[in-house]
N, C-alpha and C positions, 0 to 999 in steps of 0.2 A: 485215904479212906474216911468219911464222911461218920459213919456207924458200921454196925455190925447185923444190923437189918435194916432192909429196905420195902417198907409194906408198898404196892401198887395199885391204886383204886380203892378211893376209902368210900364209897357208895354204901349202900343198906345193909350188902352182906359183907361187905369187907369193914364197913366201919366197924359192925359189931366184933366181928373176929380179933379185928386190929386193938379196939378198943381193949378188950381182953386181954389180947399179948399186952400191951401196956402195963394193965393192973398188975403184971404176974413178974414180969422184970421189968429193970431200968429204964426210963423208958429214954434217958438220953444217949442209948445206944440206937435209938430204932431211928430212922428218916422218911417222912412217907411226902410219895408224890401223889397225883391225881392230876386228870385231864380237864377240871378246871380249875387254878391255880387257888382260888379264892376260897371254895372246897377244903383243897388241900390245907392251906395255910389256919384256917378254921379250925382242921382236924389239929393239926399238929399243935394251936395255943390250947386247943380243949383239952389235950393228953398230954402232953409234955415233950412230945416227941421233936425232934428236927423235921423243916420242911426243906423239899429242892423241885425246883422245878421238871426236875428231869430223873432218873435211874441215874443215883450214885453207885460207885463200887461199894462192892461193901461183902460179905460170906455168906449172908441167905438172902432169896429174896422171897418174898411172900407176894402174892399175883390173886387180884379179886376182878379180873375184869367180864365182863354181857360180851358173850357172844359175836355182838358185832364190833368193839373195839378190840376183840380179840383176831378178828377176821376170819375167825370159823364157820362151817355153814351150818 
């Protein structure tokens, strides 16, 4: 297991959320991915967090994704 969170889509509304969880705990429990990698890796040296390219295992996951990466209609 990589962390104990794994935030998904660090976009506008998730960065802000994510970013938040960060300040509030540790943030080297948390892993966040994003669907562009550069994005992601970005997010994660700004906040402290672990990056992965992909959804690690991990016991929560926190999900920010639009509608159409979501594949909802």
């Amino acid at each position: 297991m990589n962390g104990k969170i794994t935030c998904i889509g660090t976009g506008s509304m998730g960065g802000a959320i994510f970013r938040a969880v960060c300040k509030e705990i540790d943030s080297s429990i948390i892993t966040v991915t994003n669907r562009t990698a550069a994005k992601g890796e970005a997010f994660a040296k700004e906040t402290g967090c672990n990056f992965s390219s992909s959804a690690v295992s991990c016991r929560l996951y926190l999900l920010s994704l639009t509608t159409a990466i979501a594949n909802l209609p």
